[in-house]
ZAVO-317721 format. One record per residue: residue number from 1; x, y, z of N, C-alpha, C in turn. Coordinates in steps of 0.05 Angstrom, whole numbers. Example, Ala and Ser with C-alpha at 12.3 -4.5 7.8 and 13.67 -1.06 7.14 Angstrom:
2
SITE bati   n_xx   n_yy   n_zz  ca_xx  ca_yy  ca_zz   c_xx   c_yy   c_zz
SITE    1    264   -114    156    246    -90    156    264    -66    156
SITE    2    257    -45    142    273    -21    143    258      1    157
//
This chain:
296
SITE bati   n_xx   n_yy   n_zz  ca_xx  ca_yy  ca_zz   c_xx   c_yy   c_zz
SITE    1  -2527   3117    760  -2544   3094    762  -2570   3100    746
SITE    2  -2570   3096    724  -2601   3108    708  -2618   3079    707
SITE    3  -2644   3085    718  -2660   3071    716  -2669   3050    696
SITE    4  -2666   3062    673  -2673   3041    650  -2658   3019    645
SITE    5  -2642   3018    660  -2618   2989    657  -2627   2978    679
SITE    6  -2619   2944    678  -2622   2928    699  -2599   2927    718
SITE    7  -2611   2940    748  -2579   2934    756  -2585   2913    787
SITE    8  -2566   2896    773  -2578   2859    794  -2550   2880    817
SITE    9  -2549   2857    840  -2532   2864    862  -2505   2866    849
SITE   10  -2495   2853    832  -2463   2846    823  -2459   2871    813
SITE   11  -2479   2877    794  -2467   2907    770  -2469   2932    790
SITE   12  -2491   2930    809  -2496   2949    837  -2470   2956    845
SITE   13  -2454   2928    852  -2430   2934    866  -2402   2931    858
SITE   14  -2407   2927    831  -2385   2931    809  -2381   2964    803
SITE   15  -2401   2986    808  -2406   3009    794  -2397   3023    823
SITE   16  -2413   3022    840  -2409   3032    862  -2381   3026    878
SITE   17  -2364   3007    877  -2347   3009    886  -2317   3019    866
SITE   18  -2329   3023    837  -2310   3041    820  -2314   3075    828
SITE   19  -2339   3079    836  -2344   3107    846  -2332   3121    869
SITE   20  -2339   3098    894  -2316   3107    919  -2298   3107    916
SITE   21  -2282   3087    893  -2247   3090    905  -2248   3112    886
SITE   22  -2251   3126    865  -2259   3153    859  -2264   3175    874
SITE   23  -2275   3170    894  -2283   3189    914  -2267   3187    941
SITE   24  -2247   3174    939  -2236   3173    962  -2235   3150    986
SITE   25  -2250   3132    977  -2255   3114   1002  -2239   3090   1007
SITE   26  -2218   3080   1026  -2201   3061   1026  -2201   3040   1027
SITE   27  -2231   3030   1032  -2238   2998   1026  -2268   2999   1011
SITE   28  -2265   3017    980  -2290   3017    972  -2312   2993    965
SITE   29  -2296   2973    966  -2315   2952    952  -2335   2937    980
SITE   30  -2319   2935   1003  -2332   2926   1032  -2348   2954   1039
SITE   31  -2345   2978   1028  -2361   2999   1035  -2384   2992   1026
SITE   32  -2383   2982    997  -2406   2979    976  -2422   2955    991
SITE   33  -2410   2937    996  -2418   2911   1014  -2442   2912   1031
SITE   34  -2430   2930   1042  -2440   2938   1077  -2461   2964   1070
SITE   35  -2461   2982   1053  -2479   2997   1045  -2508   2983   1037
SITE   36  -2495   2965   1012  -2522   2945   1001  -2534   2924   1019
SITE   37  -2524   2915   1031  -2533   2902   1060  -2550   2912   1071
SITE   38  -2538   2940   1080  -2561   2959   1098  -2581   2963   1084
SITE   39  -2585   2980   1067  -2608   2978   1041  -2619   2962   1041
SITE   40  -2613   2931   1036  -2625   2910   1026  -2639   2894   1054
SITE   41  -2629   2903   1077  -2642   2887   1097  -2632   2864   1103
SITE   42  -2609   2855   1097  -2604   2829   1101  -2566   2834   1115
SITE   43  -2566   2813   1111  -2530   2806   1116  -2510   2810   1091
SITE   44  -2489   2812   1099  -2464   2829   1077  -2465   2799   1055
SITE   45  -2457   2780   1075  -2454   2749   1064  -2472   2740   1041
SITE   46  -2502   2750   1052  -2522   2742   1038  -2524   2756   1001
SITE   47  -2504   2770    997  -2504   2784    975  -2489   2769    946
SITE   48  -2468   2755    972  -2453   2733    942  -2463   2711    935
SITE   49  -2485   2703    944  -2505   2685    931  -2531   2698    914
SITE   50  -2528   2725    909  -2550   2738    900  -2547   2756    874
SITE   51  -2512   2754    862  -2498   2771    853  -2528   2774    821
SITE   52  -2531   2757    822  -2559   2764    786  -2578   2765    791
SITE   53  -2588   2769    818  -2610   2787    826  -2615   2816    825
SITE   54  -2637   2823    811  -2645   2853    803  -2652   2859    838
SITE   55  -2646   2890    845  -2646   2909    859  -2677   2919    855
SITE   56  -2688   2916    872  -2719   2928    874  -2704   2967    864
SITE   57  -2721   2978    866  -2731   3009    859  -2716   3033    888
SITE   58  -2729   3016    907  -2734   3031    938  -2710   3017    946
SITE   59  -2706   2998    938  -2673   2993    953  -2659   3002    945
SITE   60  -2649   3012    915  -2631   3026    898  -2640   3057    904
SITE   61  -2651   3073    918  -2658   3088    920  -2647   3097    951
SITE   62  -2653   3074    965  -2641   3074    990  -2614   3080   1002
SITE   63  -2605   3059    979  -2580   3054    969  -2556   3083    964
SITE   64  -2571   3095    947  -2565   3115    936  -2556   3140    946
SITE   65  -2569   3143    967  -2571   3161    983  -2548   3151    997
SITE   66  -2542   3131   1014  -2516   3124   1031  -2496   3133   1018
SITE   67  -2495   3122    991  -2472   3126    983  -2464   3146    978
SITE   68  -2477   3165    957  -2474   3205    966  -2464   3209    986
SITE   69  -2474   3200   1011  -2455   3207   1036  -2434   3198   1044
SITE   70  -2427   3168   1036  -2402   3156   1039  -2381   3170   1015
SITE   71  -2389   3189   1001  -2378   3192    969  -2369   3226    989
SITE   72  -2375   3229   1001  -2382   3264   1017  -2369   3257   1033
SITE   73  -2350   3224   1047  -2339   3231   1071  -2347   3214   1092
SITE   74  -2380   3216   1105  -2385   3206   1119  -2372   3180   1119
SITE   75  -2371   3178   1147  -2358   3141   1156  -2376   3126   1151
SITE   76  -2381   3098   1141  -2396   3075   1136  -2404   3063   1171
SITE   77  -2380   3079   1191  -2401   3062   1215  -2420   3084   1222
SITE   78  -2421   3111   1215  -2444   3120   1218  -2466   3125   1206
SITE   79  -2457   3110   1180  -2480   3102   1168  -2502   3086   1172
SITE   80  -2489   3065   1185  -2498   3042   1199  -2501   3054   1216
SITE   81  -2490   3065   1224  -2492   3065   1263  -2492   3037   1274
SITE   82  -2472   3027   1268  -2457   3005   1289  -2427   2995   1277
SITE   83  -2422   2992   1292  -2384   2982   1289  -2384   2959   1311
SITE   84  -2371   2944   1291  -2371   2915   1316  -2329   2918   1331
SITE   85  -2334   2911   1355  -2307   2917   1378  -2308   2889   1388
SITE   86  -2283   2878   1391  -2278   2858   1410  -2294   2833   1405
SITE   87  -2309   2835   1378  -2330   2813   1372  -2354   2817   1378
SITE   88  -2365   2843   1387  -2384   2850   1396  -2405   2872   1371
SITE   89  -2420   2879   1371  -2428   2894   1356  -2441   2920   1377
SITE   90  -2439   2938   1367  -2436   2966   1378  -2446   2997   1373
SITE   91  -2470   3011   1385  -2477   3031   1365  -2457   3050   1368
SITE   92  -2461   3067   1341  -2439   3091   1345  -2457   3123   1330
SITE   93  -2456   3138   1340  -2464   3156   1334  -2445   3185   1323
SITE   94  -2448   3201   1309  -2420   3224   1306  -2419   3234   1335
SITE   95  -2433   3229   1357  -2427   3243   1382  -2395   3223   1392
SITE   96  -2396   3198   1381  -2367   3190   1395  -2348   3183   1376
SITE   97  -2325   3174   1379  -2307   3157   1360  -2316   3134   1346
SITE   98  -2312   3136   1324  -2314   3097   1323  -2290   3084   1326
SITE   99  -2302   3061   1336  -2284   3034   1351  -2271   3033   1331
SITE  100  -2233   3032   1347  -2222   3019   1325  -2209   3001   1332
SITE  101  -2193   2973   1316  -2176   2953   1328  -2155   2956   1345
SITE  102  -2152   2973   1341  -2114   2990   1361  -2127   2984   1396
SITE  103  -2155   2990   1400  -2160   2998   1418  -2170   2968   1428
SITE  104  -2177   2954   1425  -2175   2927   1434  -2156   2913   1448
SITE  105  -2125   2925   1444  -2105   2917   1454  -2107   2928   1494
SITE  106  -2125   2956   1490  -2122   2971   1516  -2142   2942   1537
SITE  107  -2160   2933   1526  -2180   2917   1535  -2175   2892   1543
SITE  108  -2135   2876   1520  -2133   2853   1525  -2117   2869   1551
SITE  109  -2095   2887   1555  -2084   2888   1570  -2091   2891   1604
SITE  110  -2115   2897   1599  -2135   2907   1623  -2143   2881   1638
SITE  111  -2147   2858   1621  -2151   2835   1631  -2140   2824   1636
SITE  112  -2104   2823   1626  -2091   2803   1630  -2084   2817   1663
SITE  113  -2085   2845   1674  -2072   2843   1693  -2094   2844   1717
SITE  114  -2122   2844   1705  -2142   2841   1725  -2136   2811   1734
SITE  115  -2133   2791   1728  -2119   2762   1724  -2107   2759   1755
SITE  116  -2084   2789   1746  -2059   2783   1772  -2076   2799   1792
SITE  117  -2096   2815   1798  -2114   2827   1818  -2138   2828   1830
SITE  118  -2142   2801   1833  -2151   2788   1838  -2167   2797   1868
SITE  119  -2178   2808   1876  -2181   2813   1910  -2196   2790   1924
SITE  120  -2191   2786   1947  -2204   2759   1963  -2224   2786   1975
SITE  121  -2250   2779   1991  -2263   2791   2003  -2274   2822   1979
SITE  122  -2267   2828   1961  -2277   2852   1950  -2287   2845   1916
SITE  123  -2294   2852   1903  -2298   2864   1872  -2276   2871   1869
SITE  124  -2270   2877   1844  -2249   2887   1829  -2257   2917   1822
SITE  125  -2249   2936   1825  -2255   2957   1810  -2242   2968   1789
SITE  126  -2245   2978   1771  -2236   2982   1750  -2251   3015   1732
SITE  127  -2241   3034   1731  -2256   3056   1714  -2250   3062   1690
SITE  128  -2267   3064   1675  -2258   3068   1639  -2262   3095   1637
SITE  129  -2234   3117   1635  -2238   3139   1633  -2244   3155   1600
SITE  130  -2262   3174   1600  -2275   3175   1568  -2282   3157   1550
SITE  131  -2306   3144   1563  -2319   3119   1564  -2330   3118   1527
SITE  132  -2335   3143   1526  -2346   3145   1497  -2371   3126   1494
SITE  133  -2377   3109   1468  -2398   3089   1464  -2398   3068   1482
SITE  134  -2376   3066   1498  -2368   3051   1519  -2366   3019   1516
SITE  135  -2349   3018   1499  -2329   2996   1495  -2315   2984   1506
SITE  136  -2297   2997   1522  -2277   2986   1543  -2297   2975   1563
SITE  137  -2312   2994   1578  -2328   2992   1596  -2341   2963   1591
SITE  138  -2357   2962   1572  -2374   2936   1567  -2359   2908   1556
SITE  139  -2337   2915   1550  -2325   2893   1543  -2313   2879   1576
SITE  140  -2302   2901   1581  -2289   2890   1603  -2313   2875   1626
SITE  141  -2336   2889   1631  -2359   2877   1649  -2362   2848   1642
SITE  142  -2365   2856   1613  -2380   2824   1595  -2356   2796   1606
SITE  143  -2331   2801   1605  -2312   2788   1604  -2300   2777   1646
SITE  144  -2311   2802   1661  -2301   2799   1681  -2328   2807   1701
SITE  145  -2341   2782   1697  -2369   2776   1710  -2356   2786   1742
SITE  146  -2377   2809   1760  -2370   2810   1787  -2355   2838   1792
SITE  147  -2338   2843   1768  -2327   2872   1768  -2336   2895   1776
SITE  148  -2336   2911   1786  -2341   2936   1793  -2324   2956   1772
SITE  149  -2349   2970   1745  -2342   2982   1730  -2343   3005   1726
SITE  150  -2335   3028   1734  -2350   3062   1721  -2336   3065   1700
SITE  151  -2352   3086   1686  -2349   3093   1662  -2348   3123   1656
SITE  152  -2329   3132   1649  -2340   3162   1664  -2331   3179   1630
SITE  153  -2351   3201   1628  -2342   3225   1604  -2354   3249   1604
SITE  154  -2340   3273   1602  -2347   3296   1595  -2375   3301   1576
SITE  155  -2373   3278   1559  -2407   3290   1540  -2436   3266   1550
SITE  156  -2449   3286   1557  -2475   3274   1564  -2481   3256   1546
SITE  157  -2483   3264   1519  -2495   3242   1496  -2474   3213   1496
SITE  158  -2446   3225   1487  -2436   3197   1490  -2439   3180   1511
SITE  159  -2447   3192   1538  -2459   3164   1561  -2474   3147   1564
SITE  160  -2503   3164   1540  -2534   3162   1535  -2526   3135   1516
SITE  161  -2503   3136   1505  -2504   3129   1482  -2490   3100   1492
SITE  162  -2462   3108   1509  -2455   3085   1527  -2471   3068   1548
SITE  163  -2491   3077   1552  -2513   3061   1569  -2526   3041   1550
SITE  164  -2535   3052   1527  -2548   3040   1510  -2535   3012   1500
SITE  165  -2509   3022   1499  -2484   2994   1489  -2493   2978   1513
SITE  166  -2486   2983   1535  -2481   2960   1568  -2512   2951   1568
SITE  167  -2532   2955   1555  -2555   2948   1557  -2561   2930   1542
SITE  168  -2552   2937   1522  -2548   2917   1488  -2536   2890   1504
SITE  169  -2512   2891   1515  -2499   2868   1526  -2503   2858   1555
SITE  170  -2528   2876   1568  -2544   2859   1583  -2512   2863   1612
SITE  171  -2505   2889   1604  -2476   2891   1634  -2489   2923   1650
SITE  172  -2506   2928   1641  -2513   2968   1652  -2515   2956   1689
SITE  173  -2528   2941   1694  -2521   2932   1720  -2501   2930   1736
SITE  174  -2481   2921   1720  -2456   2919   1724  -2432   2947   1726
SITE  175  -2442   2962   1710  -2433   2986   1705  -2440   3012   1715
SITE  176  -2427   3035   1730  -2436   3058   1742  -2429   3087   1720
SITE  177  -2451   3099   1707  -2441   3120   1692  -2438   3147   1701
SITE  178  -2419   3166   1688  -2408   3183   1716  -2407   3211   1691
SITE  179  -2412   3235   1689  -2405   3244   1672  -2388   3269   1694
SITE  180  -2360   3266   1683  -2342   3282   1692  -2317   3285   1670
SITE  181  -2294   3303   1685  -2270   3316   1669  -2252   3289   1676
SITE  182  -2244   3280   1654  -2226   3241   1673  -2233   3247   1697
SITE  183  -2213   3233   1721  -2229   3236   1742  -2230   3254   1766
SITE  184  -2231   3277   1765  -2234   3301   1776  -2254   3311   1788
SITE  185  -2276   3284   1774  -2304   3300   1792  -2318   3275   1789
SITE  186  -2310   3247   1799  -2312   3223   1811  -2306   3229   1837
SITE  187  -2335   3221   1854  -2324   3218   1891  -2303   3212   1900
SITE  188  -2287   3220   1922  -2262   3205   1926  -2266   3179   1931
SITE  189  -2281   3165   1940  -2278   3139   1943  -2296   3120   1924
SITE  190  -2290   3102   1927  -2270   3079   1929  -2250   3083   1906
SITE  191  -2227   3072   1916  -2201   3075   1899  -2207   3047   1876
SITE  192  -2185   3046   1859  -2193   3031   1842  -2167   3016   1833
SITE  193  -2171   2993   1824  -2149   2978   1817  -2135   2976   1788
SITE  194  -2155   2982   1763  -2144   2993   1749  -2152   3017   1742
SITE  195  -2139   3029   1720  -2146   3068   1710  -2141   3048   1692
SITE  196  -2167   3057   1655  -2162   3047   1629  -2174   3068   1624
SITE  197  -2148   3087   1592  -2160   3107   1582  -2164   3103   1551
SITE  198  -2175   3098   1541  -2161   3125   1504  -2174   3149   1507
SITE  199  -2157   3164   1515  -2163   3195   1520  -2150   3206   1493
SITE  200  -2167   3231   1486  -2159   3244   1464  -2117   3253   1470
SITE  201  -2117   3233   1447  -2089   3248   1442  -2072   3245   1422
SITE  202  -2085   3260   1396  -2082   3268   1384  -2069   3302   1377
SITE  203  -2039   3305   1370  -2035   3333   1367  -2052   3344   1344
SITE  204  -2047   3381   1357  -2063   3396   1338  -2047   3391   1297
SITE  205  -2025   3376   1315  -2010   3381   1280  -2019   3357   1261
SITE  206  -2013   3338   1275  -2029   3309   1267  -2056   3317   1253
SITE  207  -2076   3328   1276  -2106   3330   1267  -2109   3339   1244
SITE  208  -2082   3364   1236  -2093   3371   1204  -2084   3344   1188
SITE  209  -2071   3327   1187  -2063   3309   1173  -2078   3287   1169
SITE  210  -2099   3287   1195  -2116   3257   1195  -2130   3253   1161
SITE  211  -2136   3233   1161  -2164   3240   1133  -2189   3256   1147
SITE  212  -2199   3261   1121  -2214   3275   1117  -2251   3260   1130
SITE  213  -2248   3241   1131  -2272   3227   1139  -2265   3217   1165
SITE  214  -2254   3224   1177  -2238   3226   1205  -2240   3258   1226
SITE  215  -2226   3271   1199  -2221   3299   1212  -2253   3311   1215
SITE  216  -2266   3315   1192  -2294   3324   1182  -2315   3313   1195
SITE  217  -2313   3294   1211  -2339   3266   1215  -2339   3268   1246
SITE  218  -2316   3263   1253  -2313   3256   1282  -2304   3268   1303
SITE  219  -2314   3261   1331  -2318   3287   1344  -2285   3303   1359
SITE  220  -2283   3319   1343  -2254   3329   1358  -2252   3338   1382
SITE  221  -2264   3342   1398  -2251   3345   1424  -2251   3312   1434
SITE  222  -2254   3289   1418  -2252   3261   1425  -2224   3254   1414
SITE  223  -2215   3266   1398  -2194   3263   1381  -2165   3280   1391
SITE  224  -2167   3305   1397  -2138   3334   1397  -2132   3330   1437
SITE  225  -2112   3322   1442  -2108   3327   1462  -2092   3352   1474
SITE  226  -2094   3373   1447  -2067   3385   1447  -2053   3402   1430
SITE  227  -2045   3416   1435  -2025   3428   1412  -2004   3409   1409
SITE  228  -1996   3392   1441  -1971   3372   1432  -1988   3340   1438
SITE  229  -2012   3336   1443  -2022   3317   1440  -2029   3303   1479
SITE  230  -2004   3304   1482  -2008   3301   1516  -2016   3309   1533
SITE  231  -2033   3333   1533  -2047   3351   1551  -2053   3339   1571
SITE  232  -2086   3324   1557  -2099   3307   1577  -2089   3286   1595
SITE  233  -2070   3267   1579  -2054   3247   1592  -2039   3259   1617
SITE  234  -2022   3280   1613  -2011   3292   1639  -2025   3306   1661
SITE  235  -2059   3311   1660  -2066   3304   1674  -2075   3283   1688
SITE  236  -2089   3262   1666  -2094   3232   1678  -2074   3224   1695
SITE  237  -2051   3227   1686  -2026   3210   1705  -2026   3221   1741
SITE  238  -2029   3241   1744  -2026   3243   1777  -2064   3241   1786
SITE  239  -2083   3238   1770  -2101   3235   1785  -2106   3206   1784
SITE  240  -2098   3198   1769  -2104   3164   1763  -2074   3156   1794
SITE  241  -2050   3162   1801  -2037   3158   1818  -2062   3164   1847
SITE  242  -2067   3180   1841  -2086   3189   1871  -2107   3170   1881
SITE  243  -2110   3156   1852  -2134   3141   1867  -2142   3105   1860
SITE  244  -2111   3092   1849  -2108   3068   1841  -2098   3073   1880
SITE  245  -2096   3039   1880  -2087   3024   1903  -2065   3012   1893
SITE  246  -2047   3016   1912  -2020   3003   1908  -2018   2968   1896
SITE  247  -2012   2976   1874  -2000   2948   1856  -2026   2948   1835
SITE  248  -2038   2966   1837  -2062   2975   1815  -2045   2984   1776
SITE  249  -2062   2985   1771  -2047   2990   1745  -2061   3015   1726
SITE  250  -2045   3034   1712  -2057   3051   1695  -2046   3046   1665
SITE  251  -2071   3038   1656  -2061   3026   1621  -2070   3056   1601
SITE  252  -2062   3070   1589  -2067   3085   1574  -2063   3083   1542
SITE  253  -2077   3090   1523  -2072   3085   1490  -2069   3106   1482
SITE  254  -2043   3110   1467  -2029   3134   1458  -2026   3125   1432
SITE  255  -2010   3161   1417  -1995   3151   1387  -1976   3153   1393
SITE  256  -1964   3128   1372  -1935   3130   1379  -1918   3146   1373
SITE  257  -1925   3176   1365  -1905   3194   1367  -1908   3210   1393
SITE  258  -1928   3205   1419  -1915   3214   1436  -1919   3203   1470
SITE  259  -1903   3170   1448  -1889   3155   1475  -1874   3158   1495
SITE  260  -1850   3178   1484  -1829   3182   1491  -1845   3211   1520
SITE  261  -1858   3226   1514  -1875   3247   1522  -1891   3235   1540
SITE  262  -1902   3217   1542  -1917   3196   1563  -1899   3183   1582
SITE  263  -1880   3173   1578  -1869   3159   1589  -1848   3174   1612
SITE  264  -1839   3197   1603  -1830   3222   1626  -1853   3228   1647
SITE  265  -1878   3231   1628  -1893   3243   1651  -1893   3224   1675
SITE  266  -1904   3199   1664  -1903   3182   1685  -1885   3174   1699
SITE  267  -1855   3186   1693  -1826   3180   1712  -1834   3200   1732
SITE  268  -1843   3220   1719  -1839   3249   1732  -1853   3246   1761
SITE  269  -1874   3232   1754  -1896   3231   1774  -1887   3222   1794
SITE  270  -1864   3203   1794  -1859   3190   1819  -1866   3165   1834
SITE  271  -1900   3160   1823  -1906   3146   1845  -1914   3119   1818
SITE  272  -1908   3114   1800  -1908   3089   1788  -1871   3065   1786
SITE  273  -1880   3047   1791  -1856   3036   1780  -1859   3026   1751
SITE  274  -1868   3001   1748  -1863   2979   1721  -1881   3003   1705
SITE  275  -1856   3005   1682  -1882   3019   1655  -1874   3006   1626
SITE  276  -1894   2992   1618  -1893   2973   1600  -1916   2995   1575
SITE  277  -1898   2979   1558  -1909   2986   1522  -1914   2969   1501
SITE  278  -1937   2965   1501  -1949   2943   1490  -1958   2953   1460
SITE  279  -1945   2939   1436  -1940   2950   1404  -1973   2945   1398
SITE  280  -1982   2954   1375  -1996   2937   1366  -2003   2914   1337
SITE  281  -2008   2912   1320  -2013   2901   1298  -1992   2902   1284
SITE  282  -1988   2935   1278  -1968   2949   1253  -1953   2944   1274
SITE  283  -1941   2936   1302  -1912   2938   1314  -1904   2970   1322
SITE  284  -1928   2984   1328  -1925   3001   1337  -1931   3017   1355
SITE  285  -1920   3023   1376  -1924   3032   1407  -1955   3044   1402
SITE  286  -1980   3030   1417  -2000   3038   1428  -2009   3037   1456
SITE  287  -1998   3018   1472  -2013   3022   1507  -1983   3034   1517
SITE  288  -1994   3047   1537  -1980   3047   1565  -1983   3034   1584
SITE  289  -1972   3018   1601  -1986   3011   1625  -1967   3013   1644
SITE  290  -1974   3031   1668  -1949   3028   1695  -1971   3028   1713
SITE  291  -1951   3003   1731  -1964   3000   1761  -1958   3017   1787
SITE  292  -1972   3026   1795  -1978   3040   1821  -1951   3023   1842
SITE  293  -1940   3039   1848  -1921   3030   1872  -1928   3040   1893
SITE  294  -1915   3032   1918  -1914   3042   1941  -1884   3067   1949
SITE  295  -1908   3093   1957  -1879   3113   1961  -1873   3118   1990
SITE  296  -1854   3132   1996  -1838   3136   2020  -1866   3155   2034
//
């Protein structure tokens, strides 16, 4: 980008988005978008009416710098530091995952069966286990005014960080933050009607395979559940049994290479009946959900 040339927004993002897909980036031109946006102070939108407008000095400068880092790897939502979920907009920090669409599905399914659980005389309870930026958590509050929500995770910052979201959307009232191992070091009581996870579960073999602005960026013990990916989940499954209420439901978001690995555990367990698999987008196995039965 040498100074002595004029460079209006269009040639900005004519140049720059030949550079990322150069460098690696899989939607370089909306990278470029959303980079020059941030720089420029304004909205992504506001740029295609501006395409033969010269670039001040300090914005191209600004500019410049993001992109080195988006060119290095870094993710564009932590650039920003925000990722919008569920229609919402969302901060994200490298302390958690960023939101992705797969995981929206865990949030429709959470509701459609809060729907059928309805309690006369109580709240609904519901816990979002590895709450992270706390997504599930706040979506679900926002959506199911009256709920009784915890949110619970192993890292201090990602809670700091998930408070800050339920605050943004005006639900932290609504919501109890808990920092524990899933739920192992939540009080025994009160039981709860649903268990919603995306718990790391990702295998160690996968993780070398992820990309590189994935693997490099984001926080892996949010990501490896495992040498075979299910670790964590096989424990969620008998503690989430211990403390749903009969006809309660445990929705979990997996990969779909180890459905088949999920879905034993939870035979194994005993104490679920219905276990449903809900595809996603690509048509491919992401939730779990089995309901809590009654045992002998």
């Amino acid at each position: 980008m040498s100074s002595s040339e004029t460079w209006t927004i269009g040639r900005l993002l004519t140049w720059t988005t030949d550079y990322l897909g150069k460098n690696g980036a899989d939607s370089p031109r909306l990278d470029a978008e959303l980079l020059l946006a941030r720089a420029r102070g304004c909205q992504r939108i506001e740029l295609y009416t501006a395409f033969e407008e010269e670039v001040a000095e300090d914005v191209r400068g600004e500019f410049r710098e993001l992109v080195k880092k988006r060119a290095g790897g870094a993710p564009v939502a932590y650039l920003l530091g925000e990722k919008e979920f569920y229609s919402l907009p969302f901060r994200v920090t490298p302390d958690v995952l960023i939101p992705r669409p797969e995981t929206e599905h865990s949030v429709v399914a959470a509701l459609d069966r809060a729907k059928e659980l309805q309690h006369h005389g109580r709240p609904l309870r519901i816990v979002d286990v590895g709450t992270g930026s706390g997504i599930i958590a706040v979506c679900l509050a926002k959506h199911l005014p009256g709920t009784e929500v915890t949110a619970v995770d192993v890292s201090e910052a990602a809670l700091k960080l998930a408070k800050e979201n339920a605050a943004r959307h005006s639900v932290d009232g609504q919501i109890r933050f808990m920092a524990g191992d899933l739920l192992a070091d939540l009080p025994p009581e009160p039981s709860f009607d649903i268990v919603v996870s995306n718990p790391p579960y990702v295998s160690e073999a996968e993780f070398a395979e992820l990309a590189r602005d994935v693997r490099e960026h984001e926080p892996r013990g949010a990501l490896v559940g495992g040498p075979k990916g299910t670790e964590l989940i096989a424990r969620l499954i008998p503690q989430s049994a211990d403390r749903l209420v009969e006809g309660g439901w445990l929705i979990v978001e997996i990969s779909p290479m180890i459905l088949d690995g999920v879905r034993a555990l939870i035979q194994d367990d005993g104490r679920f009946g219905d276990v449903e698999t809900i595809s996603d987008l690509s048509r491919q196995p992401r939730i779990v959900a089995a309901k809590r039965v009654a045992t002998a």
